[in-house]
C-alpha positions as CSV (number, residue, x, y, z in Angstrom):
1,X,83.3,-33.8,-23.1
2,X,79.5,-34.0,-22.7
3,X,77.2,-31.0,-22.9
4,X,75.5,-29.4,-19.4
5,X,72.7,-32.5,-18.7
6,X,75.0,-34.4,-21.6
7,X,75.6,-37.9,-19.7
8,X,78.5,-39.3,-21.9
9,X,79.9,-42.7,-21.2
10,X,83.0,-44.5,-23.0
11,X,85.6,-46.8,-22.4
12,X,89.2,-45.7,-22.3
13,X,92.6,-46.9,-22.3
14,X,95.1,-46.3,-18.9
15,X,97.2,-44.8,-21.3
16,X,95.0,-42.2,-23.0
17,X,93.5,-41.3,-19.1
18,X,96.6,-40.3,-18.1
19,X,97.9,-38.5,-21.2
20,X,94.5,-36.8,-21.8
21,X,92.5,-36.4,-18.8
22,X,93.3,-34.1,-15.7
23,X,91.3,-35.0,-12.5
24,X,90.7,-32.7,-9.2
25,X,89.6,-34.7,-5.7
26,X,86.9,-32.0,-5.1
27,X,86.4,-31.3,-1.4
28,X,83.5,-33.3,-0.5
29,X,85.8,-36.6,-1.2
30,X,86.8,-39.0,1.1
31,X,90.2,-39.1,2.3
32,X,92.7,-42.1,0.6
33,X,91.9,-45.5,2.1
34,X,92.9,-48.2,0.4
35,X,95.3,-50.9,2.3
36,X,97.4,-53.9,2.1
37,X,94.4,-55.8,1.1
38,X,93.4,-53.3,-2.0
39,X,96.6,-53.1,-3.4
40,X,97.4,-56.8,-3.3
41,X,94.2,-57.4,-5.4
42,X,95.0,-54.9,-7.9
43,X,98.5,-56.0,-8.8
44,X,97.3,-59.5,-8.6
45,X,94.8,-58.8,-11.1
46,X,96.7,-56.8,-13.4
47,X,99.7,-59.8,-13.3
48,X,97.4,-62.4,-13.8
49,X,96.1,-60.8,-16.5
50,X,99.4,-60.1,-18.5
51,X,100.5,-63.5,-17.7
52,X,97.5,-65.4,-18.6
53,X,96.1,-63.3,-21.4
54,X,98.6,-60.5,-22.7
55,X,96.7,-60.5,-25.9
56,X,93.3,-59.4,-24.6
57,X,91.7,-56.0,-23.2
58,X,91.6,-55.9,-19.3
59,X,88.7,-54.6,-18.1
60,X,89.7,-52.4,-14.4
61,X,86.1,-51.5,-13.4
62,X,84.9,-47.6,-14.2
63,X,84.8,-43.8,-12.6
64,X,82.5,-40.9,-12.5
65,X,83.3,-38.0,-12.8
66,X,81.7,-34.3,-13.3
67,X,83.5,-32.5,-16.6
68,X,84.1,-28.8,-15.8
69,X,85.4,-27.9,-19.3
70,X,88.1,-24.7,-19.2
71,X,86.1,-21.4,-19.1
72,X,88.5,-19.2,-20.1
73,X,89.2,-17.2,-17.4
74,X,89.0,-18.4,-14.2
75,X,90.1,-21.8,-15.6
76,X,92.0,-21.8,-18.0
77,X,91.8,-25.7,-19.1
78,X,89.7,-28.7,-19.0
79,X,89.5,-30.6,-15.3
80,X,87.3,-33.2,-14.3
81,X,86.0,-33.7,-10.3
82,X,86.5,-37.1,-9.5
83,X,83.5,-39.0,-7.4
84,X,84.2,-42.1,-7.6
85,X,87.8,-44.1,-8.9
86,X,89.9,-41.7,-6.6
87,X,91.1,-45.1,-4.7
88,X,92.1,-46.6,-7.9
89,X,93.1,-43.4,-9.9
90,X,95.5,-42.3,-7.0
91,X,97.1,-45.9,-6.4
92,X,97.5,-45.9,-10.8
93,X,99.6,-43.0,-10.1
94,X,101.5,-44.2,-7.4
95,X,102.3,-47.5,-9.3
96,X,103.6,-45.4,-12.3
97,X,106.0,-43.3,-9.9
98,X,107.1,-46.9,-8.4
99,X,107.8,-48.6,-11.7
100,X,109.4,-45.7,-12.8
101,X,112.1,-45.6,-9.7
102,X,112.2,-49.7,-10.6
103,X,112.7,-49.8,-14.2
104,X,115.5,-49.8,-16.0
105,X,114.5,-48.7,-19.4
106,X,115.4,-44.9,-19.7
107,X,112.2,-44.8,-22.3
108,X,109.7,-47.0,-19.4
109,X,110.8,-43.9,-16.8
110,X,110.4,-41.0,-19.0
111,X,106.8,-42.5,-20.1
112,X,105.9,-42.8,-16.3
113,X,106.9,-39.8,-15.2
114,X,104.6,-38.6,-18.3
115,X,101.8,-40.5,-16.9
116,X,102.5,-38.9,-13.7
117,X,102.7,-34.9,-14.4
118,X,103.0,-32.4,-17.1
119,X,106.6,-30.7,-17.9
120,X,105.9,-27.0,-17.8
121,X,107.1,-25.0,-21.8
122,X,106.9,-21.6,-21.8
123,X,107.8,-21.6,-25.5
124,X,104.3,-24.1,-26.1
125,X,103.2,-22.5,-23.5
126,X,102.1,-25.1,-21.6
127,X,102.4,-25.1,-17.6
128,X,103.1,-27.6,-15.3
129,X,100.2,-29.8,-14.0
130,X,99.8,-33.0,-11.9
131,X,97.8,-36.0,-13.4
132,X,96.0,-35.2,-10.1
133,X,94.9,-32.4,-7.6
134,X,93.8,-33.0,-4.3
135,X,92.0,-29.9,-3.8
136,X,92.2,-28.2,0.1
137,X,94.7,-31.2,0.8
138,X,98.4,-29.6,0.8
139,X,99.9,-32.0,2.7
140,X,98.9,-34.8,0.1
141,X,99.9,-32.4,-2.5
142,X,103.4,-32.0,-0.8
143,X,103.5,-36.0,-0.5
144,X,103.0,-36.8,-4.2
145,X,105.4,-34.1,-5.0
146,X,108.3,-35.1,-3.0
147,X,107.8,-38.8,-3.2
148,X,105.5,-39.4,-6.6
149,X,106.3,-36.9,-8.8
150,X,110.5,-36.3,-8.4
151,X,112.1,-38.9,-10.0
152,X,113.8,-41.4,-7.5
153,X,111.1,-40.4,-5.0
154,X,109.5,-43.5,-4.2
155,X,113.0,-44.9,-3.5
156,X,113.6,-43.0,-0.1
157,X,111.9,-45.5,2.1
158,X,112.7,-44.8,5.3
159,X,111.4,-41.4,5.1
160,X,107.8,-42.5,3.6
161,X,108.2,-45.2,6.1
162,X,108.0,-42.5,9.0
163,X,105.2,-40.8,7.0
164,X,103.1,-44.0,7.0
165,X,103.6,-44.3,10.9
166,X,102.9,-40.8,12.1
167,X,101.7,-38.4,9.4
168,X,98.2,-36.4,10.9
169,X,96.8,-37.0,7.7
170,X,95.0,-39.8,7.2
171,X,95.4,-39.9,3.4
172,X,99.4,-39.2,3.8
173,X,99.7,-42.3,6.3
174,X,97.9,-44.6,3.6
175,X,99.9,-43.2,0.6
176,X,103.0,-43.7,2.2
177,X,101.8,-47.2,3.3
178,X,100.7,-47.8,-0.1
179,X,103.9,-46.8,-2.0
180,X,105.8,-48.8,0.6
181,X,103.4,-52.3,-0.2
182,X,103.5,-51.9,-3.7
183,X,107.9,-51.7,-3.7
184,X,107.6,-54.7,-1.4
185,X,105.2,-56.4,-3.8
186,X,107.4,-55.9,-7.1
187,X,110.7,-56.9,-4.4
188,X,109.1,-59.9,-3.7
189,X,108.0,-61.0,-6.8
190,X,111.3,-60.4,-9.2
191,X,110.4,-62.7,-11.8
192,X,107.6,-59.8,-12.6
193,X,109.5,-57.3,-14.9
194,X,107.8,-54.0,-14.6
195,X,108.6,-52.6,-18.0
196,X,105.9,-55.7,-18.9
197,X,103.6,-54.4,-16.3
198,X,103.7,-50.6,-17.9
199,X,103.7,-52.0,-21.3
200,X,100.4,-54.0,-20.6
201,X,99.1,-51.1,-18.1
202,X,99.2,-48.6,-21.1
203,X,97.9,-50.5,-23.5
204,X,95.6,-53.4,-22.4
205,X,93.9,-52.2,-19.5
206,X,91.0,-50.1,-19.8
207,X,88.2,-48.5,-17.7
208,X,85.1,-47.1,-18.6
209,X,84.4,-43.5,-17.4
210,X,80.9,-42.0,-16.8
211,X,80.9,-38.2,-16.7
212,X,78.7,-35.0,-16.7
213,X,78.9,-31.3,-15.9
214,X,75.7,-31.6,-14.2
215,X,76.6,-32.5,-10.2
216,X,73.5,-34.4,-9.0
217,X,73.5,-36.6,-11.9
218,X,77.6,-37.2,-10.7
219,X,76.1,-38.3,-7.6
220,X,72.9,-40.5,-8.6
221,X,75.8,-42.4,-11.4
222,X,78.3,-43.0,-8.5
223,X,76.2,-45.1,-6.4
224,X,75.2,-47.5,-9.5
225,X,78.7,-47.5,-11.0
226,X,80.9,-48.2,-8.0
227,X,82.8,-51.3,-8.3
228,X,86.7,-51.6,-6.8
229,X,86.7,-48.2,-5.5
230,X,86.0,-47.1,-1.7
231,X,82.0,-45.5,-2.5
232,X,80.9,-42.6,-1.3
233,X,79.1,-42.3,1.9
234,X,76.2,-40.6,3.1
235,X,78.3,-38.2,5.0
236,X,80.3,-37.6,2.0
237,X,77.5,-36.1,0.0
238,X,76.2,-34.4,3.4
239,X,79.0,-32.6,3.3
240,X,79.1,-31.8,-0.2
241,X,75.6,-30.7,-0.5
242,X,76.5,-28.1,2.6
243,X,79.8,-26.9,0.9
244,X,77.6,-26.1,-2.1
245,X,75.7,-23.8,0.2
246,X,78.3,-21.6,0.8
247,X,78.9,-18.9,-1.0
248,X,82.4,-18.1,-0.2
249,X,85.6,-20.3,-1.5
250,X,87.3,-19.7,1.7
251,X,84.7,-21.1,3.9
252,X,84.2,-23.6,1.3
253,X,87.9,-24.4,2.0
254,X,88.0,-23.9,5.4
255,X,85.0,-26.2,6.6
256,X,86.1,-28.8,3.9
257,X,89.4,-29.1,5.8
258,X,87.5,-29.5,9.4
259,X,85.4,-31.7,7.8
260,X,88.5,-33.9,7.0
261,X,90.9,-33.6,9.8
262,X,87.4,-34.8,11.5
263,X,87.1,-37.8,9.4
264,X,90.5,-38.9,9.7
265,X,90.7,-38.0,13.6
266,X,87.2,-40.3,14.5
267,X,87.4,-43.0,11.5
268,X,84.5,-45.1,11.6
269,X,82.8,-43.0,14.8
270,X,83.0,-39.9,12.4
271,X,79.6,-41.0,11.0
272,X,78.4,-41.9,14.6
273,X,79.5,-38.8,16.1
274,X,77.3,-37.0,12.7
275,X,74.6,-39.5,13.8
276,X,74.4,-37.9,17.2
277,X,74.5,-34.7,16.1
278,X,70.8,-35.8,14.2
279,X,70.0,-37.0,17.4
280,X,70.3,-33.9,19.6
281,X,68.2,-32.2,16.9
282,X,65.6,-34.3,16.1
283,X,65.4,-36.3,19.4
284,X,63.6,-39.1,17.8
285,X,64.8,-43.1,16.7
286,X,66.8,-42.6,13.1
287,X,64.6,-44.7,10.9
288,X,66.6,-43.7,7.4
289,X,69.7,-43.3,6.2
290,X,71.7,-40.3,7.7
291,X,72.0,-38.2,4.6
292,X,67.7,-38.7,4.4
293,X,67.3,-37.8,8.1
294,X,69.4,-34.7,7.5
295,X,67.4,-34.2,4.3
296,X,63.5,-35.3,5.9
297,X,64.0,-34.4,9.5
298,X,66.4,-31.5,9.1
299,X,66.4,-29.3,6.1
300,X,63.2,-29.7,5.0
301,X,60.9,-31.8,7.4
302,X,57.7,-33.8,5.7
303,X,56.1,-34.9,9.3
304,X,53.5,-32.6,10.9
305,X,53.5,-32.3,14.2
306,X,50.6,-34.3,15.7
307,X,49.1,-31.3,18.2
308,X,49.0,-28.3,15.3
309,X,48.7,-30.3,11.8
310,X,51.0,-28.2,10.8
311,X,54.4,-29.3,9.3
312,X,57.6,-29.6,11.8
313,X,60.1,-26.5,11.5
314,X,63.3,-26.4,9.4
315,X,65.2,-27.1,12.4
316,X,68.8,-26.0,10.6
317,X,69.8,-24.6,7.7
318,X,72.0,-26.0,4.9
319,X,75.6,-24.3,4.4
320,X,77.4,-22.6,7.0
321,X,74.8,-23.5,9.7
322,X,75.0,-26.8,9.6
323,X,79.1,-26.4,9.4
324,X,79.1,-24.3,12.8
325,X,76.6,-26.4,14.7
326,X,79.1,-29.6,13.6
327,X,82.1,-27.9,14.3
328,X,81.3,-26.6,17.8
329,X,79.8,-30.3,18.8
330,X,83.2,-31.8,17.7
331,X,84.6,-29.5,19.9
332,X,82.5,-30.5,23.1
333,X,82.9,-34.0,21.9
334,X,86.9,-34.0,22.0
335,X,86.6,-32.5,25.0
336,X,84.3,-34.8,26.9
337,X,85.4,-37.9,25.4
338,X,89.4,-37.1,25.1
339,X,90.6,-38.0,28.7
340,X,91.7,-34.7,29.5
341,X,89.4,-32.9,32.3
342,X,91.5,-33.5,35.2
343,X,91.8,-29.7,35.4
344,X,88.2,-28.9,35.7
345,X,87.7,-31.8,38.5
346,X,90.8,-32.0,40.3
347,X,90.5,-35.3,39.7
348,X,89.6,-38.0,37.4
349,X,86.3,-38.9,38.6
350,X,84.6,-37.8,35.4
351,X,87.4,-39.2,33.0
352,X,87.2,-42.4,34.4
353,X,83.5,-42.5,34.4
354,X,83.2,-41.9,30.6
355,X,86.0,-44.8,29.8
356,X,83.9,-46.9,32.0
357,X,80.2,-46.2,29.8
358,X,82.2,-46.3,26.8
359,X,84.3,-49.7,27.6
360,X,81.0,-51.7,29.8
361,X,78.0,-49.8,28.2
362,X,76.4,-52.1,24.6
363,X,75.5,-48.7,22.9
364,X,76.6,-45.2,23.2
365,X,73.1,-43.3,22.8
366,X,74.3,-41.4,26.4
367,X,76.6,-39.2,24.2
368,X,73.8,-37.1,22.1
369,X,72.5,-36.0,25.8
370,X,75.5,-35.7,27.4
371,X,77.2,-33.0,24.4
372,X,73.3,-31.2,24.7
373,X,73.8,-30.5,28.3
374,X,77.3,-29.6,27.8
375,X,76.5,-27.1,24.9
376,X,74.4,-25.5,27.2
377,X,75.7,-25.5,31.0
378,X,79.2,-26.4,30.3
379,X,81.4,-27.9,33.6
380,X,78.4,-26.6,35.9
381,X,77.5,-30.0,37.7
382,X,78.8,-32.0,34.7
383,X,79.8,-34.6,36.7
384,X,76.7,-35.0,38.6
385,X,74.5,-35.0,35.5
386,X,76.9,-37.2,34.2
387,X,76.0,-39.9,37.1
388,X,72.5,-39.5,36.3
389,X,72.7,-40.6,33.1
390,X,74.9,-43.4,33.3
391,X,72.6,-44.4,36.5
392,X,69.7,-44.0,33.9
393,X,70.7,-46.1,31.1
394,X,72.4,-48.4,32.7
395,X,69.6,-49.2,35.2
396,X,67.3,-49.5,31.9
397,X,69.4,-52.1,30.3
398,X,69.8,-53.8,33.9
399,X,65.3,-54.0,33.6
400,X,66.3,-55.1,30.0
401,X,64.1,-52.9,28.2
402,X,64.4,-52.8,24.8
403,X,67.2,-50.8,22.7
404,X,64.0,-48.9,21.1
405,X,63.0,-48.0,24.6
406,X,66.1,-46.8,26.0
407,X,66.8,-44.7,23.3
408,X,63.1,-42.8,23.6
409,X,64.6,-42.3,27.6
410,X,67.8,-40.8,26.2
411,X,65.9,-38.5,24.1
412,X,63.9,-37.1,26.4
413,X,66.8,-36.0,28.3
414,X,67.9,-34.3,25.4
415,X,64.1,-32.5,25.4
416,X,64.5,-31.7,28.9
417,X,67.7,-30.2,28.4
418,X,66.1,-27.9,26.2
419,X,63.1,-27.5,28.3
420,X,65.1,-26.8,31.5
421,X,65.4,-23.0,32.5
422,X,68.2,-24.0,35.5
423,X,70.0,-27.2,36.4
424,X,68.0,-27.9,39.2
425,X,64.9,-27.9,37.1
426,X,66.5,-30.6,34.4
427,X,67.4,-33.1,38.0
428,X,64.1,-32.2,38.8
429,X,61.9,-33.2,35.3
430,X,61.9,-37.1,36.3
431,X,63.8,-37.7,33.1
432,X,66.4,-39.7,35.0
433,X,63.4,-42.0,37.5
434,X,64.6,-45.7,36.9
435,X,62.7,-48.7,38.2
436,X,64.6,-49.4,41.5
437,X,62.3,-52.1,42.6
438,X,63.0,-53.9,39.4
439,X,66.6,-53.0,39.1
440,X,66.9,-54.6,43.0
441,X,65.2,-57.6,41.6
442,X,68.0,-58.1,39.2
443,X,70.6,-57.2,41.2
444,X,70.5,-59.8,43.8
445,X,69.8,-62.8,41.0
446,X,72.3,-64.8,39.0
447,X,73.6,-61.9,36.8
448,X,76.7,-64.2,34.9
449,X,76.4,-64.2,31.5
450,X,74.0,-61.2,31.1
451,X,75.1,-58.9,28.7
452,X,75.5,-55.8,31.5
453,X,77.5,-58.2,34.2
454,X,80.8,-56.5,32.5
455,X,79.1,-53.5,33.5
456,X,78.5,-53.6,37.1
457,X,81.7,-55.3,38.0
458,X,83.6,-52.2,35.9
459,X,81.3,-49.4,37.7
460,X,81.8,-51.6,41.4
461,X,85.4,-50.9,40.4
462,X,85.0,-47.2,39.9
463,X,83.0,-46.9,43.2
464,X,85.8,-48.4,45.0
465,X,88.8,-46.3,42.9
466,X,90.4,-43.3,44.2
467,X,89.9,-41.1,41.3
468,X,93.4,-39.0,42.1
469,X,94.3,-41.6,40.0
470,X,93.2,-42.7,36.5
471,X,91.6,-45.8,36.0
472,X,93.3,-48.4,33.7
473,X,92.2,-51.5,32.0
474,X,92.2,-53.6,29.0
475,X,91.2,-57.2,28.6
476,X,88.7,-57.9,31.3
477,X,87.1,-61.0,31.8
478,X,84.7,-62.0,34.5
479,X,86.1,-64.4,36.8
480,X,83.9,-66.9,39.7
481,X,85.9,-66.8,43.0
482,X,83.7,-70.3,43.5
483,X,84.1,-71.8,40.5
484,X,81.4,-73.0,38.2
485,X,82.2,-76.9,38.4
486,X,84.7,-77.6,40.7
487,X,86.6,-80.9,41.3
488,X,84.9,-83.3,43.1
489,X,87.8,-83.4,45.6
490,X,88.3,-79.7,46.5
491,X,87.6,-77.6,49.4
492,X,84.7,-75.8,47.6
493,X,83.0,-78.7,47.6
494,X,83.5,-79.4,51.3
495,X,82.2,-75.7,51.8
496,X,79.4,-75.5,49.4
497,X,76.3,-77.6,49.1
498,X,75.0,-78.3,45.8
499,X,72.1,-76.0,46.2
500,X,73.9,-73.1,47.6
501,X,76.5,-73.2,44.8
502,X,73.5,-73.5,42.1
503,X,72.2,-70.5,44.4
504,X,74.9,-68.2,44.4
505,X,78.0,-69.3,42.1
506,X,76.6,-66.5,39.6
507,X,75.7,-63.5,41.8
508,X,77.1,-60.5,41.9
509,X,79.1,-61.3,45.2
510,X,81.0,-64.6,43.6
511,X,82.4,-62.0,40.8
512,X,85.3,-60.6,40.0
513,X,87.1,-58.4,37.0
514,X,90.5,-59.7,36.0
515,X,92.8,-58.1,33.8
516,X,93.6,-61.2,31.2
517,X,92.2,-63.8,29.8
518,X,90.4,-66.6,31.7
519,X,92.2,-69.6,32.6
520,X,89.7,-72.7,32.8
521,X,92.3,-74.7,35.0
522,X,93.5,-72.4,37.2
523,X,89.7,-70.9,38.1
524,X,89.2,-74.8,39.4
525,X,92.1,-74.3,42.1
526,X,91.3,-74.1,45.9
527,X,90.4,-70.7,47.5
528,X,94.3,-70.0,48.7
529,X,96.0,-71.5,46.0
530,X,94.0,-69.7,43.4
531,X,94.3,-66.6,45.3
532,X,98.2,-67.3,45.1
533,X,98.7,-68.5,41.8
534,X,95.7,-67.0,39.5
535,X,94.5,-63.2,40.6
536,X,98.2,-62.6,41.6
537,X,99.1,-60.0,38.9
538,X,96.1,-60.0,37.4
539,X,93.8,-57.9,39.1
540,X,95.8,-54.8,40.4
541,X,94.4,-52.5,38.8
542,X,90.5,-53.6,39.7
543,X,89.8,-51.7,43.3
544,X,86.7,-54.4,43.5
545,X,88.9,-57.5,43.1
546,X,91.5,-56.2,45.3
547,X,88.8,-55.4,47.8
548,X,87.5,-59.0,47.3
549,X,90.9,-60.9,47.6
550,X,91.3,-59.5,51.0
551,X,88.8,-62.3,51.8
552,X,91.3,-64.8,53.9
553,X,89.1,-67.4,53.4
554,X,85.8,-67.8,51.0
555,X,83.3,-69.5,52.6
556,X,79.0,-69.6,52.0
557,X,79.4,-66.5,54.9
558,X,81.9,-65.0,53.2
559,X,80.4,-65.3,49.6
560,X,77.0,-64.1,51.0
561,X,78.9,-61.1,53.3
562,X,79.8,-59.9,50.2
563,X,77.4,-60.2,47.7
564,X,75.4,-58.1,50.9
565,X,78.1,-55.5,50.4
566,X,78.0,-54.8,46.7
567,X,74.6,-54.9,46.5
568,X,74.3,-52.2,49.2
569,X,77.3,-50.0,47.6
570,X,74.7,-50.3,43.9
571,X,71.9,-49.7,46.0
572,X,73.1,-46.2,47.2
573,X,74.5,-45.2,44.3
574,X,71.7,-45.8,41.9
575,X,69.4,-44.3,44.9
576,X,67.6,-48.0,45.6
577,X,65.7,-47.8,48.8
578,X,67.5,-51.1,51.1
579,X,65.2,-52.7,53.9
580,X,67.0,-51.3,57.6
581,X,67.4,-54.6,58.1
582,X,69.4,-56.0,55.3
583,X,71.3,-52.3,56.0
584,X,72.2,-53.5,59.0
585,X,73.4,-56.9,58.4
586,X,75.7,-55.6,56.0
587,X,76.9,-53.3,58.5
588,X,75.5,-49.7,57.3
C-alpha cells in the first residue's frame, strides 16, 4: 500500500483483488445503479473474451480507491474506501455468489464463496469479513448476506424477485434486479459453462487500481480514471466534503443516511432539488457546476459585492449546517410537492395547482421561491402566494421573455421573501407585476403550437374544477374543435370562411385538452359526429372540454362566444384589466 501523499498505481488480477484486498463503500458513495443494460455488457464482454481469446489478459477498466492501512487499534486491518469501481466491484461479487449457486464443481463453489467473504478461525485467529462493506447501509448489508454470501442464496428467486419490486432502498431494488438478470443471462445462454467463466474470471481478467491514503488526491484520480463504472457526481463529493466536517461519527452516520434515502427517494430531481437549495441562497443564475457554486458562492465567496467592494459573506457553513438547512428543505419540499395538503385546505385547490405547474410549466424555477416562503410563513396564505407565482411565471413565459429573464423574476421573489417583514408587505413589493397589456396581446392571438398552449388549456381546466375533488390526467394532447384542414365536403366548411378559419382555428376558444392521443381522422369529422364518436371518453376528466362540448352546435358565434369566455375567465384571474364592453358581450 502506498505511503500518506504515495500515489501507487498497478494492475491486478480478479483473483488476487478478491483474495487480498478488502473494500468499504464509504458514505459519501452513490447508491448501486447499474441495470439490465450494464450487466449485459459485462457478461458479454467477459464471454466474448473467453471465447475468442482465452489465452490473452482481459483488460476490465480500473478503480480508485483511498488505502487506510490497519492502525492497530481502532482498525485492526487493512481496508480500502472505494470511489470509484463500486458498480463493477459489487456486480463481481454478485456474479461469484451466482456462479457459485450454478456450478457444479464442489472446488468452483468453495473458490467463490472465497471470493465472496472470509471464514472466521479463532484458532488463526482470523475473523469473519465480507469482500465488501457498505458502510451506514444495513439493509444492503442484510441483502448480500442472505442472498450473496449463504450458499444457495442467489437461488431463492421469488423472494429477491419481491426485493427488486418494492425494497425502500434503492441499492437493494437494483441488487436484487441484478442477481435476478445475471441467473437469467447464464439460463438463457446454457452453452456458457460457468466453471469456464470463473476459471477465466480469476485468472485472465485484470484491472488496474489507482490508490492513496490521501482523500483529495482519491477524488482529483476518480474523475480522470472512470471508465465502466457509474462516476461520481458533484453532489457526491458535496456531500462528502460536508460529512468530513463533522466531527461526530454518529452525525456523520446519520446525515449520510438522509443524504441517501434522499437520493434514492428524488433520483435524478435529487440534484435539482440541491440545485434549488443554491438558489434560495444565492438568488442569482447558476453559472458553474453545483459543487463550484456551493464552493464560490457558498462556503467561501470570491465576488464582492458591487455597493461596499468588499467580498460577499459566507452565506453557510460547511458540516452540520449545510446538513440541517438540506434536511429541513427536503422536508418542506415533500410536503409541498407530495400531494398530501388536503388537510390544511379542506380541499385540493393547492394540490392540484402544483401538479398543474409541474405537468404544463417548461422549467421548475417557481419551487426555490415557493420552499423560501414556506420556510418562513408556512400554510399562512400559501395558497394565495402560490397563485401569484404561478400567475407570475407563467404570464412571463406567455410575453416570452427569456429563460435568463424569468429566472432573475423568480429570484427576486426569493429576495423579497427575505426582505418582507409581513405577508402583506411581500404581495405588496411589486415582485409579482406582469405585463397584462402584453399578456392580453397574446392571449386573444393564435396561441397553437406555442410552447405554453399546454399550459393555459391545463390552468382553464383548474379554473373550471371543483377542487373537493383531485384533479387527474395523463396524456394530454391539444385538440381543434374546427379542425385545421377539413374536408372539402363537411359542414365546417359550409360554416367557416376561409378567412375566419385562418382567423381563429388556433385561438384559445377553438381548443381543447383531451385525455389520449390525437387522432388525425377522427379530428376531421363533423361537429356532432366528432362530438359523438371522438371526445366521448376522452375528456372526462378536463372541466374546460366538458364545459366546451356542451356547445350543441359550433358555429363562427359559437367559436367566437367562447373564445370571449376564456379569455375573460384568464383575464380575471391573472388581474388583466377587460374593456366594459367586451365584459359585457361576454356576459360579465
Amino acid at each position: 500500500m502506498p505511503s500518506r501523499g504515495e500515489i501507487k498505481s498497478e494492475k491486478i488480477l480478479v483473483k488476487d483483488i478478491f483474495s487480498r484486498m478488502w473494500f468499504r463503500i464509504p458514505e459519501y458513495q452513490r447508491p448501486y445503479v447499474w441495470g439490465r443494460e450494464e450487466i449485459d455488457d459485462l457478461l458479454d464482454d467477459l464471454t466474448f473474451a473467453m471465447a475468442e481469446k482465452p489465452d490473452f489478459e482481459y483488460f476490465l477498466g480500473s478503480f480508485v480507491f483511498q488505502s487506510k492501512p490497519a492502525d492497530g487499534d481502532a482498525q485492526t486491518f487493512d481496508e480500502n474506501d472505494l470511489l470509484d469501481g463500486q458498480q463493477r466491484m459489487a456486480t463481481l461479487l454478485m456474479l461469484f455468489g451466482v456462479i457459485r449457486d450454478l456450478a457444479k464443481d464442489p472446488q468452483a463453489k468453495k473458490d467463490c464463496q472465497e471470493c465472496i467473504y472470509q471464514q472466521a478461525s479463532q484458532y488463526r485467529k482470523i475473523p469473519e469479513r465480507t469482500r465488501l462493506v457498505f458502510a451506514i447501509r444495513e439493509e444492503i448489508q442484510q441483502f448480500i448476506n442472505k442472498f450473496i454470501k449463504a450458499d444457495g442464496g442467489t437461488q431463492c428467486e421469488s423472494d429477491i424477485a419481491k426485493l427488486a419490486e418494492r425494497d425502500d432502498s434503492l441499492s437493494v431494488r437494483n441488487m436484487a434486479k441484478a442477481v435476478l438478470e445475471l441467473r437469467r443471462f447464464f439460463r438463457e445462454n446454457q452453452d456458457i459453462k460457468v466453471e469456464d467463466l470463473l476459471h477465466f474470471l480469476l485468472n485472465k481478467v485484470l484491472l488496474i487500481y489507482v490508490s492513496t491514503e490521501d482523500l483529495e488526491d482519491a477524488f482529483r484520480l476518480f474523475t480522470i480514471l472512470n471508465d465502466r463504472g457509474i462516476p461520481l457526481r458533484n453532489s457526491d463529493i458535496l456531500k462528502s466534503m460536508n460529512l468530513g466536517a463533522l466531527d461526530k461519527n454518529e452525525d456523520k452516520v446519520k446525515y449520510a443516511k438522509m443524504w441517501e434515502e434522499a437520493e434514492g427517494e428524488l433520483g435524478d430531481d435529487f440534484d435539482r432539488f440541491l440545485n434549488h437549495v443554491r438558489t434560495i441562497l444565492v438568488k442569482d443564475k447558476a453559472r458553474q457546476s453545483l459543487l463550484q457554486e456551493f464552493e464560490d458562492k457558498i462556503y467561501a465567496p470570491k465576488e464582492k459585492d458591487k455597493a461596499t467592494g468588499q467580498k460577499k459573506p459566507v452565506l453557510l457553513k460547511k458540516g452540520r449546517e449545510t446538513f440541517e438547512l438540506i434536511e429541513r428543505y427536503l422536508g418542506h419540499y415533500r410536503t409541498l410537492l407530495g400531494g398530501q395538503n388536503y388537510d390544511e385546505f379542506k380541499r385540493f385547490a393547492f394540490d392540484n395547482l402544483i401538479k398543474m405547474m409541474l405537468t404544463g410549466l417548461p422549467a421548475t424555477d417557481w419551487i426555490p421561491p415557493l420552499l423560501r416562503y414556506f420556510d418562513k410563513f408556512k400554510y399562512a396564505r400559501l395558497l394565495e402566494f402560490l397563485q401569484r407565482l404561478d400567475n407570475k411565471f407563467s404570464a412571463d413565459l406567455i410575453c416570452q421573455l427569456t429563460p435568463t429573464d424569468r429566472i432573475a423574476a423568480m429570484n427576486k421573489v426569493i429576495q423579497a421573501i427575505d426582505d418582507a417583514a409581513t405577508i402583506d408587505g411581500l404581495f405588496a413589493s411589486g415582485c409579482f407585476d406582469i405585463d397584462a397589456a402584453g399578456c392580453a396581446r397574446v392571449l386573444d392571438g393564435p396561441v397553437y403550437g406555442r410552447r405554453f398552449a399546454k399550459y393555459l388549456l391545463l390552468k382553464l381546466d383548474y379554473l373550471y374544477q371543483n377542487h373537493d375533488l383531485r384533479m387527474h390526467f395523463e396524456t394530454l394532447s391539444v385538440e381543434h374543435v374546427l379542425p385545421q384542414n377539413p374536408a372539402d365536403d363537411s359542414q365546417w366548411v359550409a360554416d367557416f370562411t376561409e378567412s375566419e378559419r385562418a382567423e381563429w382555428t388556433d385561438k384559445l376558444g377553438n381548443l381543447v385538452l383531451i385525455t389520449q392521443r390525437k387522432n388525425s381522422s377522427q379530428g376531421r369529422l363533423d361537429y356532432a359526429e366528432k362530438k359523438k364518436r371522438y371526445f366521448d371518453k376522452c375528456i372526462d376528466t378536463c372541466p374546460n372540454s366538458l364545459r366546451v362540448l356542451q356547445y350543441p352546435t359550433w358555429t363562427p358565434a359559437d367559436l367566437k362566444g367562447n373564445h370571449r369566455t376564456v379569455r375573460l375567465k384568464l383575464h380575471q384571474h391573472y388581474g388583466i384589466p377587460e374593456p366594459i364592453e367586451a365584459a359585457k358581450e361576454a356576459g360579465v
